[in-house]
LUMROLO-498589 format. One record per residue (C-alpha): residue in three letters; x, y negated, z. Coordinates in pm, whole numbers, padded with zeros to 5 digits, always signed. Layout:
% LUMROLO-498589
ALAXYZ...
END
This chain:
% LUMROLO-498589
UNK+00000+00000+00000UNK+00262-00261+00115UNK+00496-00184-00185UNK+00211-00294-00393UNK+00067-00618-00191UNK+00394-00803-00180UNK+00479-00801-00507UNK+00121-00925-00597UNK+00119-01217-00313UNK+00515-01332-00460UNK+00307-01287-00821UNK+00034-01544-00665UNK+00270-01762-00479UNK+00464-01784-00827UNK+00156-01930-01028UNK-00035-02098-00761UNK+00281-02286-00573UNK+00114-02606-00652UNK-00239-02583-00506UNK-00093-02372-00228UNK+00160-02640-00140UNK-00153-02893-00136UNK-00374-02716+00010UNK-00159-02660+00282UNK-00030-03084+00274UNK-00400-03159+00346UNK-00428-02924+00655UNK-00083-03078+00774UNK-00276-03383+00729UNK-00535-03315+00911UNK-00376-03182+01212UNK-00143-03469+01267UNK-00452-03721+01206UNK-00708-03476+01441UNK-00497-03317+01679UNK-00548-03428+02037UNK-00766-03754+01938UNK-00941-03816+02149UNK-00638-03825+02443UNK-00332-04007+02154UNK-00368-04296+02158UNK-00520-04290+02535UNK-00747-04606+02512UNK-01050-04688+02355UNK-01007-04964+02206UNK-01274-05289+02151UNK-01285-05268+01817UNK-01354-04886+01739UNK-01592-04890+02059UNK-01795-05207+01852UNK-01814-04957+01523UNK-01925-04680+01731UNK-02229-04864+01889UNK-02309-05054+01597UNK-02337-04706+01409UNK-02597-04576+01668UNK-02804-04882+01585UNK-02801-04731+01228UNK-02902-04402+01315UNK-03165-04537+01542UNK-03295-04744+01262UNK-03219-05088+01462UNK-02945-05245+01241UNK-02897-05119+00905UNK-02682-05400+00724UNK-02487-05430+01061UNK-02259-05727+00926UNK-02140-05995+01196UNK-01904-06296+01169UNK-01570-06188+01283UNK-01421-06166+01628UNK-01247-06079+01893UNK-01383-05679+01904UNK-01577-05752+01626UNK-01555-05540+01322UNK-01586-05637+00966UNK-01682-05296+00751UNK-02013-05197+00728UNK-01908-04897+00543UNK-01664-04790+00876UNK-01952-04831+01078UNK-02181-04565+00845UNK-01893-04334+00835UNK-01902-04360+01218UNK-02246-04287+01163UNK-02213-03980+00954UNK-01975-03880+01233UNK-02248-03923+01556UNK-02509-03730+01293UNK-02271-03426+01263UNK-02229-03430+01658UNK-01900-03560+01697UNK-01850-03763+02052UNK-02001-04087+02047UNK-01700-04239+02248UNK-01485-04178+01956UNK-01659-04129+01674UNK-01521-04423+01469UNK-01173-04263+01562UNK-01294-03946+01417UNK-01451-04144+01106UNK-01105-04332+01049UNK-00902-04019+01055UNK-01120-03810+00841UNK-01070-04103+00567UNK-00680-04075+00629UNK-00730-03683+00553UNK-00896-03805+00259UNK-00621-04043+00110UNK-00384-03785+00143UNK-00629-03561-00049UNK-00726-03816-00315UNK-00405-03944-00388UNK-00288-03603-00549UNK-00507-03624-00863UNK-00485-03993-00887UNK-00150-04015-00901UNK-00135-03729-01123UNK-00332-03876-01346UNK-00091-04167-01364UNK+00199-04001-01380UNK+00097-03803-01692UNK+00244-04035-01947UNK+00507-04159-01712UNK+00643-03766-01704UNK+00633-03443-01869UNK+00451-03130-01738UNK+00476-02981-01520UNK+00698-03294-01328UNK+00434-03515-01309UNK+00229-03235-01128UNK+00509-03245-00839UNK+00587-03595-00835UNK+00237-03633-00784UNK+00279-03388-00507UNK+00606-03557-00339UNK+00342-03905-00303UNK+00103-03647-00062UNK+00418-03536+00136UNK+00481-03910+00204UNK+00149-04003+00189UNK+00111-03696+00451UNK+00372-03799+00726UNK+00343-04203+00612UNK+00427-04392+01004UNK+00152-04649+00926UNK-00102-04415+00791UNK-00076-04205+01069UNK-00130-04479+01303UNK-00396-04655+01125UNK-00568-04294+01101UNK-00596-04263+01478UNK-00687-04607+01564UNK-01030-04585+01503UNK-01033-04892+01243UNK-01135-04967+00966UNK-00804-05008+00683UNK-00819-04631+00569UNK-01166-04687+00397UNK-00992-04946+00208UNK-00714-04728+00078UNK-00994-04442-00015UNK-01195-04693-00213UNK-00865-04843-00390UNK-00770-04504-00463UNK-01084-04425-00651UNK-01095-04810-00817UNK-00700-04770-00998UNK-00825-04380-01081UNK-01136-04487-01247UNK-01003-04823-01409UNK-00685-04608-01612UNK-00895-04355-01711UNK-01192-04550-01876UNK-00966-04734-02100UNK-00769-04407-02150UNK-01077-04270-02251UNK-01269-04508-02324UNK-01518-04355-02072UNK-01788-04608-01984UNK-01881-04330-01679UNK-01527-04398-01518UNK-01574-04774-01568UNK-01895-04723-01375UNK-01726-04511-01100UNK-01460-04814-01062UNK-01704-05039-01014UNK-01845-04857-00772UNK-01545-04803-00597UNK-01472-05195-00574UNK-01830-05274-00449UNK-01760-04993-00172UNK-01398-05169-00122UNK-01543-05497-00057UNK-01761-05314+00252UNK-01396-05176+00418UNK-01179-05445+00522UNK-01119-05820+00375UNK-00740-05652+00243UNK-00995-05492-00037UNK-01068-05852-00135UNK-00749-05729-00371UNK-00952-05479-00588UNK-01151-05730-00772UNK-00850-05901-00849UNK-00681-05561-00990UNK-00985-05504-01238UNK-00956-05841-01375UNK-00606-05825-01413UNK-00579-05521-01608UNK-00932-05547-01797UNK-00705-05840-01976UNK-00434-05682-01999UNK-00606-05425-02198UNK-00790-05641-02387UNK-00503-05847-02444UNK-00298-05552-02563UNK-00533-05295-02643UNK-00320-04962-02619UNK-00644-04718-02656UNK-00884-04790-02875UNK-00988-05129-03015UNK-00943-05504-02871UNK-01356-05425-02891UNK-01372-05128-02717UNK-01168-05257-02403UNK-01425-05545-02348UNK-01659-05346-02362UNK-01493-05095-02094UNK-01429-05422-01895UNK-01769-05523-01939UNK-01949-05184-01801UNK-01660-05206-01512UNK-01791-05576-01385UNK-02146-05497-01434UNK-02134-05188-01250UNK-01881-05334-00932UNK-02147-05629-00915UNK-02482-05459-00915UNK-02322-05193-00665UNK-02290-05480-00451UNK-02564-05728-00547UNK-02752-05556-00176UNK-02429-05776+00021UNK-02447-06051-00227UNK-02787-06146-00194UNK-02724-06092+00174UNK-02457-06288+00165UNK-02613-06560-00040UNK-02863-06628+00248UNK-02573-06541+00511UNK-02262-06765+00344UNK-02122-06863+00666UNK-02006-06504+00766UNK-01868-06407+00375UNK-01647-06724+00410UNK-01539-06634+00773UNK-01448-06262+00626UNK-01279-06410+00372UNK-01075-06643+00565UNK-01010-06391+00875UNK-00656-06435+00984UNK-00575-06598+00670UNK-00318-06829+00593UNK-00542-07190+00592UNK-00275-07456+00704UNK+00034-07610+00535UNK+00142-07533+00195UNK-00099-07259+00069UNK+00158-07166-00200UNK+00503-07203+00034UNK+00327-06996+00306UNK+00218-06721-00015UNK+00622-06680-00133UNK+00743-06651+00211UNK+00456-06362+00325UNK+00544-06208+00001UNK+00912-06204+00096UNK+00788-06068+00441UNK+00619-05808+00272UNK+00825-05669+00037UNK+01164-05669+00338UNK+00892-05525+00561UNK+00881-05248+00258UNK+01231-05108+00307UNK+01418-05414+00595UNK+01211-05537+00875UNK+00876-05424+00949UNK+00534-05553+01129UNK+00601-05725+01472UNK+00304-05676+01585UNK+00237-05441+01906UNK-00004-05176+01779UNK+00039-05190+01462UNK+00356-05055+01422UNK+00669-04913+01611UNK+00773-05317+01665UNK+01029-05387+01350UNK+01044-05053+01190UNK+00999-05107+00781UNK+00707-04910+00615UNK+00894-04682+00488UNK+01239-04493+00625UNK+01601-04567+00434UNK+01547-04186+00243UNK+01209-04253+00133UNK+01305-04626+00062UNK+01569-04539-00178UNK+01329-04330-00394UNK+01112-04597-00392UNK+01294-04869-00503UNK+01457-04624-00735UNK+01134-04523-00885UNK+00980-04894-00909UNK+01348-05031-01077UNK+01299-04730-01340UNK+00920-04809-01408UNK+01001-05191-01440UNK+01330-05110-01705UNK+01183-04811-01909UNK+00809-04768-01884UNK+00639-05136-01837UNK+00473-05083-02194UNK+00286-04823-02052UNK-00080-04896-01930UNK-00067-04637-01636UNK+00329-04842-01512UNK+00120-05175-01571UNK-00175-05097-01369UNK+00083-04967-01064UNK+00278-05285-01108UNK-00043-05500-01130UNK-00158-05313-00798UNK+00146-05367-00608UNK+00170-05724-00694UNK-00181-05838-00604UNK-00240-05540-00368UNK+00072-05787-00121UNK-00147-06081-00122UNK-00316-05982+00183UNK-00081-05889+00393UNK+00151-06241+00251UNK-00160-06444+00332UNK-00157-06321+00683UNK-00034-06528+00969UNK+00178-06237+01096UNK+00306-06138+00753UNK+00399-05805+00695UNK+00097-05713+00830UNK+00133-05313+00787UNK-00299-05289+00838UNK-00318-05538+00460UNK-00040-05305+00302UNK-00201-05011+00363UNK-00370-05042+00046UNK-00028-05054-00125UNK+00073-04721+00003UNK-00033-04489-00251UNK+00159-04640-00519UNK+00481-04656-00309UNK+00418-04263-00271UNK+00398-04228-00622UNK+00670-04439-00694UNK+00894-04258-00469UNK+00761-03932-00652UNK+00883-04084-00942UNK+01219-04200-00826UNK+01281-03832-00715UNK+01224-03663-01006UNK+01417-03918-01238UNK+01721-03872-00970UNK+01616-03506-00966UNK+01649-03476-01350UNK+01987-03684-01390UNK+02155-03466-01125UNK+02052-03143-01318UNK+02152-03285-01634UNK+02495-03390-01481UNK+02541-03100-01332UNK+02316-02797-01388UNK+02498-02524-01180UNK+02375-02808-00876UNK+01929-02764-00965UNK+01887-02530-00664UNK+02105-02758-00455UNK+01959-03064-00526UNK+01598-02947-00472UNK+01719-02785-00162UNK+01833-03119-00044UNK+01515-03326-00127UNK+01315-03066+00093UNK+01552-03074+00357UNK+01528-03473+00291UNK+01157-03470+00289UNK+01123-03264+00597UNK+01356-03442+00791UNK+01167-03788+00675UNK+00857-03618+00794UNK+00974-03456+01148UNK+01115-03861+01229UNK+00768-03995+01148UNK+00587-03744+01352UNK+00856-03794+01665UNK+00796-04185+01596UNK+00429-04190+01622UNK+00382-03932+01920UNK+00668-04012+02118UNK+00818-04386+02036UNK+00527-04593+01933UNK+00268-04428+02198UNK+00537-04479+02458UNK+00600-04875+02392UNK+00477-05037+02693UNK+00366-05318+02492UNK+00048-05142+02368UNK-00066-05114+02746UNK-00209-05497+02662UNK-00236-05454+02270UNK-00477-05159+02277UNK-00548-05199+02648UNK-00483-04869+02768UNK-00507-04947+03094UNK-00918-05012+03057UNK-00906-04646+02937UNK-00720-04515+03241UNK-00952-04653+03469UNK-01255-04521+03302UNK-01085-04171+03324UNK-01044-04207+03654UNK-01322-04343+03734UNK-01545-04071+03545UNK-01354-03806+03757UNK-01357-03923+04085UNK-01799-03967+04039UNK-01791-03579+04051UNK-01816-03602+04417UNK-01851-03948+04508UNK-02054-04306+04391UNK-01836-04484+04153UNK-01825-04845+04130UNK-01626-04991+03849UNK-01603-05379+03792UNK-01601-05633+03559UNK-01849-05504+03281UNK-01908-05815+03094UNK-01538-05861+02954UNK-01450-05842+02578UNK-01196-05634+02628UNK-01355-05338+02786UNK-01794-05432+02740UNK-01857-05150+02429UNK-01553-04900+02575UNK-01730-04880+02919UNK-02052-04861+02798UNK-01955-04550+02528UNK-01742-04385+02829UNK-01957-04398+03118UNK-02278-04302+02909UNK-02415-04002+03082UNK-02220-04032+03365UNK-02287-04155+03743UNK-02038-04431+03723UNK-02187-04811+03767UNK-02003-05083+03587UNK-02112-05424+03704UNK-01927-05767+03733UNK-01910-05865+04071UNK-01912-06236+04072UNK-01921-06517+04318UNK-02356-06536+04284UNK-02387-06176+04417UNK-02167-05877+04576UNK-02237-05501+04604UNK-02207-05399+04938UNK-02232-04971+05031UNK-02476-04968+05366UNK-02467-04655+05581UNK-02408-04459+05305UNK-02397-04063+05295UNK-02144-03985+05048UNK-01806-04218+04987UNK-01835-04528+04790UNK-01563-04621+04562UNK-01499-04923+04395UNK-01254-04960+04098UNK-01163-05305+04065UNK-00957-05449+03758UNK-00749-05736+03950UNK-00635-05905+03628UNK-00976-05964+03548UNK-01136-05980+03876UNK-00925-06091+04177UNK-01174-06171+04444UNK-01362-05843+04527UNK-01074-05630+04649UNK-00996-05857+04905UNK-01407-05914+04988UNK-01407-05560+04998UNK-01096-05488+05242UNK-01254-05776+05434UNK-01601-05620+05462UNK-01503-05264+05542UNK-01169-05213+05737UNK-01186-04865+05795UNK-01177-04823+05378UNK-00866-04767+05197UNK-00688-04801+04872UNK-00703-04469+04710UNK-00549-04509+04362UNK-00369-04777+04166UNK-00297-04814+03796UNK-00011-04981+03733UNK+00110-05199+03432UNK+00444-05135+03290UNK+00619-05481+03415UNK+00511-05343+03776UNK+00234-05485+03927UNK-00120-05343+04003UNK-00373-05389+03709UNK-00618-05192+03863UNK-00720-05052+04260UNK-00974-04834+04348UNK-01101-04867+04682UNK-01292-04582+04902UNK-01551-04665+05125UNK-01583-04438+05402UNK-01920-04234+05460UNK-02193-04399+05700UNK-01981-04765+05671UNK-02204-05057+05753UNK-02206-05344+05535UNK-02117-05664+05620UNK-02374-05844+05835UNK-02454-06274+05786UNK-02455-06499+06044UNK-02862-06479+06088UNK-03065-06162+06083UNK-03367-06112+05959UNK-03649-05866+05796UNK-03868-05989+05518UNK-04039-05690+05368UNK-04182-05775+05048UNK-04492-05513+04900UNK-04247-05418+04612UNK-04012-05244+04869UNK-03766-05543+04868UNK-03619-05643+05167UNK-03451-05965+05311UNK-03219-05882+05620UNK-03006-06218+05620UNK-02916-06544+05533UNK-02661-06834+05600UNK-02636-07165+05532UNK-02236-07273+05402UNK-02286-07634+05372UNK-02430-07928+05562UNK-02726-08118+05372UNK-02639-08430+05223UNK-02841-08674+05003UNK-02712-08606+04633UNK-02477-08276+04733UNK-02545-07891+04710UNK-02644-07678+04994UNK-02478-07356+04962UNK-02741-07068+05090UNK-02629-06646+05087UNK-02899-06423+05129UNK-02876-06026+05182UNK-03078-05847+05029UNK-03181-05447+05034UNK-03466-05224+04876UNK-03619-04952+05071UNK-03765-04807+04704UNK-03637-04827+04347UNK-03790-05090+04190UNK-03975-05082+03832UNK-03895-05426+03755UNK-03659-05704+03771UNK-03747-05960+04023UNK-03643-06326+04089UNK-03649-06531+04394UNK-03712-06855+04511UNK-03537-07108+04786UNK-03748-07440+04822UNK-03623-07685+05053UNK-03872-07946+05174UNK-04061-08069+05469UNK-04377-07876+05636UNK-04574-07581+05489UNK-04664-07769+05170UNK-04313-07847+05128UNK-04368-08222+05129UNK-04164-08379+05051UNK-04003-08127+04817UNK-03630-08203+04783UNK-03473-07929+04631UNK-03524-07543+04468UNK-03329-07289+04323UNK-03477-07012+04108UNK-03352-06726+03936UNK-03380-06333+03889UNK-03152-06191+04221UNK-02798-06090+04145UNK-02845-06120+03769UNK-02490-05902+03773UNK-02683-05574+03864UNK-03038-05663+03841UNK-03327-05506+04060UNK-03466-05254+03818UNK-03094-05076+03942UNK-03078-05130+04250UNK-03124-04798+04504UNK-03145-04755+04904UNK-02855-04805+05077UNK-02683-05105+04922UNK-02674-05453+05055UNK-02700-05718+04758UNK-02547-06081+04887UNK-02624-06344+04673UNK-02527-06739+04721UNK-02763-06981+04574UNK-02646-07358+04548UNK-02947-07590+04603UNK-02894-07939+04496UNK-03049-08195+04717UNK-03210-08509+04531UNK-03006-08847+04600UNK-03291-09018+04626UNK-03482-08763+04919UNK-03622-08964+05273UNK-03384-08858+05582UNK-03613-08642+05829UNK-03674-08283+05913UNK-03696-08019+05629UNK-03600-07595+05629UNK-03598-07362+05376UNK-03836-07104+05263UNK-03724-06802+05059UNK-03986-06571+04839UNK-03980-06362+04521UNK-04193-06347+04254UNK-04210-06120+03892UNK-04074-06323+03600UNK-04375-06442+03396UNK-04652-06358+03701UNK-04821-06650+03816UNK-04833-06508+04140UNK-04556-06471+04402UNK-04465-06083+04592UNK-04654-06013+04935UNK-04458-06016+05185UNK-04596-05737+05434UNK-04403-05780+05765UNK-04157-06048+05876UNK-03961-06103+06187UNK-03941-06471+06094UNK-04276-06716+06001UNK-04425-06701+05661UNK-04640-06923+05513UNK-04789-06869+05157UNK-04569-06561+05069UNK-04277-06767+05161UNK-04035-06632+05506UNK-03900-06940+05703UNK-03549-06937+05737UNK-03410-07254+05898UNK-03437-07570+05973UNK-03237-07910+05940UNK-03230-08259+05886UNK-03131-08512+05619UNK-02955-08804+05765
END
């Protein structure tokens, strides 16, 4: 049996070495883009968290054109955010499903860009070379630095690459063919472009470029026929997109803001253009991206092995095949496919050049097998050796990629702030320490980590909240332990209120930033721990099941000043709605006269419809007292009322007075 079946699998290895080797390219591809994603890189950053909700708006039907003017954690592809979608549909973990989305697409670049280039290669080189030339761009498409980063990332840039892919493929081969269905497949591929990332702003300029070139110098066909291919190209790229035109055409403000996102708007347009393009063509090969997160800081897109091919393969397209329409369309994409990334402000912006990276791949497939061929010609005893070398090259190449991305650029301490990872570690945290205790985590409300926090504590027990100044969370005679994690570079006040208010807590856990200090504490509140009592006790049970069991008064009434009241509140029920409350300040039971009020929904941070037994909620009003008020005797009367209900909350027992659903609380006097 076995002298038989391994003669027939070399036999099959022999004829099918090409598909097998890319075949087995896009599974590489996919386990360096899907391996351990969710963990590498371990944050979840704003932006990917933004796609991820905004895609469950689609599949709920709330939002489908979800297209907003750009921002910090605000993305700009609408076609990221249904790919996102597709991902939730299929199942895939809502937390990091545009992270899943974004490296399915980089599988899919690697995939794409076989055929494509392929196809352009096919004049540039005989058969079978072109075949694996075309193969050579996959390997460095494959183990590419940026792609791999961008593929993990969770944005948006790889969609762009796909769709640029598909727009060069279908633009050579209608005029090759003089195919009007390819001209209508790259005009659907720009009108997708323009939905991935402002960088595909490019593709429209590609098609117009070349459409003249061909109809300039018709090399297929008739002057006639090319118009008429550029014709079908621009009618089909602008009805694919006429939905987002006439959208934006009512919406121009947010097109223009797309347009102009991060662009280069002051100074010399055309100075600040040649000296991006110089950054991005040394950021090819010299010095690389600068910025933290988008690259290993400085390293140039592509290594000094890989470079050499590259430049070796664009100098021999420029000197011996420019006349060719398939070297003119690569050399019209790489010059207008840089504008993006030399229009930046932080030019060579790796995330605009991604778009460029399929034709350095097949460039470098090129230089190879020119350098390839003049070595066997020179010397043919040397074919084995020098092909031996290039794999040995190519593997090496890919091996220093793969060590750069898992084990340089994930340990650079600068992406602790760029993709704030430390947001991330204290949701982890968090999420397991709520398996046997209540979980506090605070703020909520900050860019940085709003969308994370809500994808990563969704069906969990953890409470995010922002504990501000107006109200406090207090644990009351608890059962279980209460811990609070508290991010101190956002929030610096609570951990000390809380050490204050409980000193038989502790300090449990710490997450520290690299340079040293403590970005975030989590705090343990012991079982049974009372909660911090105000100077005057009280009990105000409203019908609802609210309850007020304190109040103080801060500052001393003054004509034209602010009297600072905290009130603690507590619920002996949940509660089905959210409730405000009042503070009047005036004279007598018909408040007369009526100097002051304060009204609002009580502690808007973590509103009633939340709140559960055991918790003390202290909230400070600030009452302003009219400058213009009589001196004499006044107090304050507290209530609460449903927002919208004409009709204030029964209060059902007091220890203080009440008068017209209003408790009592103090008196003074106006001088």
């Amino acid at each position: 049996m076995s002298s038989r079946f391994f003669p027939l699998m070399l036999s099959v290895l022999r004829r099918h070495w090409m598909a097998i080797a890319f075949v087995s390219l896009v599974v590489v591809a996919a386990v360096l883009r899907f391996g351990a994603l969710t963990n590498l890189p371990p944050s979840l950053w704003a932006d990917e968290a933004w796609f991820a909700l905004r895609a469950r708006e689609v599949l709920n039907g709330t939002d489908l054109l979800p297209l907003r003017t750009p921002g910090f954690g605000v993305g700009d592809s609408a076609f990221h955010i249904y790919s996102t979608a597709f991902v939730q549909a299929l199942g895939g973990p809502a937390a990091f499903s545009a992270r899943f989305a974004s490296a399915l697409m980089g599988v899919l670049v690697v995939g794409v860009s076989f055929p494509v280039t392929r196809s352009l290669l096919n004049p540039l080189l005989p058969a079978p070379l072109h075949t694996s030339a075309a193969l050579i761009a996959s390997v460095t498409l494959t183990f590419l630095l940026a792609g791999l980063i961008q593929s993990r990332a969770g944005g948006q840039m790889n969609g762009s690459v796909l769709a640029t892919l598909f727009t060069v493929w279908g633009l050579y081969q209608a005029f090759a063919q003089l195919s009007w269905q390819w001209a209508l497949m790259a005009g659907v591929a720009i009108a997708i472009g323009l939905t991935t990332y402002e960088a595909a702003l490019a593709l429209p300029l590609i098609m117009v470029a070349y459409c003249a070139i061909r109809i300039a110098w018709p090399h297929f066909g008739s002057r006639w026929q090319a118009m008429k291919i550029s014709g079908v190209t621009l009618m089909s790229a602008t009805l694919a997109f006429s939905p987002m035109l006439a959208f934006y055409y009512f919406n121009p403000g947010i097109f223009l803001a797309h347009a102009a996102d991060e662009q280069a708007v002051a100074g010399s347009v055309v100075l600040r253009t040649l000296l991006g393009l110089r950054n991005v063509w040394l950021g090819v090969s010299v010095a690389g991206d600068l910025v933290p997160g988008r690259n290993i800081i400085g390293w140039p897109l592509f290594d000094v092995f890989n470079s050499f091919w590259l430049w070796l393969g664009l100098g021999g397209l420029i000197w011996m095949q420019w006349r060719q329409p398939a070297a003119q369309l690569v050399l019209v994409w790489l010059a207008i496919g840089s504008l993006p990334s030399a229009l930046s402000t932080n030019s060579p912006a790796f995330t605009r050049m991604l778009l460029m990276t399929p034709a350095f791949a097949m460039l470098i497939g090129l230089g190879v097998i020119w350098g390839w061929r003049w070595v066997t010609r020179v010397w043919p005893c040397a074919q084995n050796w020098a092909t031996t070398l290039l794999i040995i090259g190519f593997c090496l190449s890919g091996a220093f990629s793969v060590y750069g991305y898992f084990l340089v650029y994930l340990s650079q301490p600068e992406l602790f702030d760029q993709l704030f990872i430390g947001g991330r570690r204290v949701a982890d945290i968090a999420i397991t320490r709520a398996t046997a205790e209540t979980v506090w985590v605070t703020p909520r409300s900050n860019p940085f980590i709003r969308e994370p926090f809500e994808l990563l504590f969704e069906n969990t027990s953890v409470h995010a909240f922002d504990s501000t100044p107006d109200c406090q969370i207090y644990p009351h005679q608890r059962p279980n332990p209460t811990t609070f994690g508290i991010i101190q570079v956002m929030d610096a006040n609570t951990l000390t209120l809380l050490k204050q208010a409980y000193l038989s807590g502790a300090e449990v856990e710490t997450v520290f930033h690299p340079d040293g200090y403590a970005f975030a504490t989590f705090f343990r509140v012991p079982p049974q721990a009372p909660a911090p009592n105000l100077a005057h006790a009280v009990q105000v049970d409203f019908a609802n099941g609210l309850r007020l069991v304190g109040y103080d008064v801060i500052t001393k009434a003054e004509l034209g000043n602010q009297i600072e009241v905290r009130l603690a509140w507590e619920t002996v029920q949940p509660m089905a709605e959210i409730v405000s409350s009042f503070v009047h300040v005036g004279h007598g039971d018909n408040s007369d006269p009526f100097i002051g009020q304060k009204d609002g929904p009580i502690c808007n941070n973590w509103p009633t419809t939340q709140w559960e037994p055991g918790y003390r909620f202290i909230e400070t009003r600030l009452i302003p007292i009219a400058a213009d008020a009589p001196s004499g005797d006044y107090d304050i009367r507290v209530g609460a009322y449903l927002p919208g209900a004409e009709t204030r909350i029964v209060i059902t027992a007091a220890s203080v007075r009440t008068e017209n659903e209003r408790a009592v609380l103090t008196p003074f006097v106006v001088p």
